[in-house]
N, C-alpha and C positions, 0 to 999 in steps of 0.2 A: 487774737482772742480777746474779746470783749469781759472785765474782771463785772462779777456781779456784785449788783450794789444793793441794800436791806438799810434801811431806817427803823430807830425802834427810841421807846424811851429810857430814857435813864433810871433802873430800880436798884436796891441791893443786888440782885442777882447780874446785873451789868456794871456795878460799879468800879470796878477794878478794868474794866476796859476805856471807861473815863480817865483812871491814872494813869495810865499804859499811853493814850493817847496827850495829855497835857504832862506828862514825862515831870523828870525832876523839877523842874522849875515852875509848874503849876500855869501852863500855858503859857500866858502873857507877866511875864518878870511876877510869880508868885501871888498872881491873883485869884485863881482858882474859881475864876466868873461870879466874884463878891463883891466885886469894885462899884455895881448899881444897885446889889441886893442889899449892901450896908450903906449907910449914912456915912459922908465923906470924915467924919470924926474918927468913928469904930474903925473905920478901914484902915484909916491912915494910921492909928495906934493896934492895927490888929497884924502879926507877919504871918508868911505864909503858911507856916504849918498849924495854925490858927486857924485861917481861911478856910484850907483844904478840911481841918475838921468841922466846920461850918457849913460847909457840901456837904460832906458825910453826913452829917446832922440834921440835915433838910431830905436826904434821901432816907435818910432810917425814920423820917418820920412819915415817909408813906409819900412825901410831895414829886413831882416828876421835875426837876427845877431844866430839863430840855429833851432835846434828841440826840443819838446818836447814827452815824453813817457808818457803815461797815461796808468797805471793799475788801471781797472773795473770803469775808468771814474775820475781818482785821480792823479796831476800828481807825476811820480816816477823818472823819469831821462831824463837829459838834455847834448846835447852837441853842442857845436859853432862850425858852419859853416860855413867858408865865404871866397871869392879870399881874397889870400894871402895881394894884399893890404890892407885890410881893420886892418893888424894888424903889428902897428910900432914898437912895442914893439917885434915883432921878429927877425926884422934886425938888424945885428951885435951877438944877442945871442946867436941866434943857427943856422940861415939861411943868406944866402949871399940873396939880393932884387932881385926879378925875374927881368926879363923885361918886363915892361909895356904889360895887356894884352897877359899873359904867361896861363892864363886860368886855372893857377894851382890854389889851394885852398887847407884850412887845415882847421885841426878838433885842436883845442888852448885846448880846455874842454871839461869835462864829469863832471859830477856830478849826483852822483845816492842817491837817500834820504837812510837814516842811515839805517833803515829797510825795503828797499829792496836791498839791496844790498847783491852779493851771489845768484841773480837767472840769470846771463846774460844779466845783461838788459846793460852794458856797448859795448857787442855787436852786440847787436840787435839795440843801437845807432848809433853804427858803420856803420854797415850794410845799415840802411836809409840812415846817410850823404852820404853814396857811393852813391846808388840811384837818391838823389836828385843832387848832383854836375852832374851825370849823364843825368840828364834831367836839367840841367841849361843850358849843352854842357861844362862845363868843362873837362879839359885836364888830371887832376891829382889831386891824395891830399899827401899833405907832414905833417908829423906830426912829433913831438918827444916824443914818448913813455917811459915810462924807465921799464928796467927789472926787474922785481919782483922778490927777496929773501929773505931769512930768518929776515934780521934787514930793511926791505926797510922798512920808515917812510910813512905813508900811506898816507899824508898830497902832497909827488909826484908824487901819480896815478891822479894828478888831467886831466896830458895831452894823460892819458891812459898804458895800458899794453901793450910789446912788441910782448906777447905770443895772445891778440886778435887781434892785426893787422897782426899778418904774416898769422892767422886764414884765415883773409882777404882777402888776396894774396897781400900784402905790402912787400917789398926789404927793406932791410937797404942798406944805401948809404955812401958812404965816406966821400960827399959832408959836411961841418957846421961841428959844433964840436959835434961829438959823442964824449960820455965819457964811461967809464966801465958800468954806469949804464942807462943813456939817450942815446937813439939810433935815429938818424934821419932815419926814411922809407917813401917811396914813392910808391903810385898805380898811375900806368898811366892807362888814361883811354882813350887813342887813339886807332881812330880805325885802 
């Protein structure tokens, strides 16, 4: 029996399916997918139950900060979506700041619960944020993926795999610092 899968965005009215899914510990050790929407300062003096109201806070104020996966009505994997500004925590990191209104946007997170993980559901997350940037009118999404081998700590698939965004039709770019193992890529979505 094939479980059915539903993608939807994160509102009030789904948010508790979000905690349910990044469980006590706020997905990745109590980040609660702030880690690129704060400034490495805020972050690092801000703990989790900080964080998590800082979600909270971005959802009650109307923003959709990603999507969520539901298998057979359960959620199973999540990833953040949003224009590039909405995360300060990436400038200087790994991205130079667009200009204002550059229509670009990036995917910061995935998170797929512990036992689903291993059926694609990181790209079939993928896949949506394309779609929806698509239908907001954005221009592009820029992400840093890293590439997956034998000792990668799995702990930095949080910003995805290199091998499901080229799936995508994602370029690596020169642009920001690529390393051996983190690759900056870019899909443009001009028409």
């Amino acid at each position: 029996m094939t479980a059915s899968l539903d993608i939807r965005e994160v509102t009030q009215s789904n948010f508790g399916d979000l905690e349910r899914l990044f469980g006590p510990s706020g997905a990745y050790y109590g980040c609660w997918c702030m880690y690129r929407r704060l400034t490495r300062k805020r972050y690092e003096s801000s703990s989790p139950e900080q964080r998590k109201e800082l979600m909270c806070s971005l959802v009650d104020s109307g923003e959709v900060p990603g999507l969520l996966l539901y298998e057979s009505g359960m959620p199973a994997g999540w990833v953040s979506i949003a224009p590039v500004e909405q995360f300060k925590g990436l400038f200087g990191a790994y991205f130079r700041k667009p200009r204002e209104g550059s229509g670009l946007w990036t995917t910061s997170c995935f998170f797929v619960a512990r036992n689903r993980r291993g059926n694609g559901y990181m790209g079939k997350l993928l896949e949506a944020a394309i779609e929806y940037v698509r239908e907001k009118g954005g221009t592009g999404i820029i992400a840093s993926p890293v590439r997956v081998g034998s000792k990668t700590d799995s702990a930095l698939l949080f910003t995805g795999k290199v091998s499901t965004f080229k799936r995508s039709g994602f370029k690596e770019v020169e642009a920001g610092k690529s390393s051996k193992d983190r690759k900056i890529m870019i899909l443009s979505l001009k028409k």
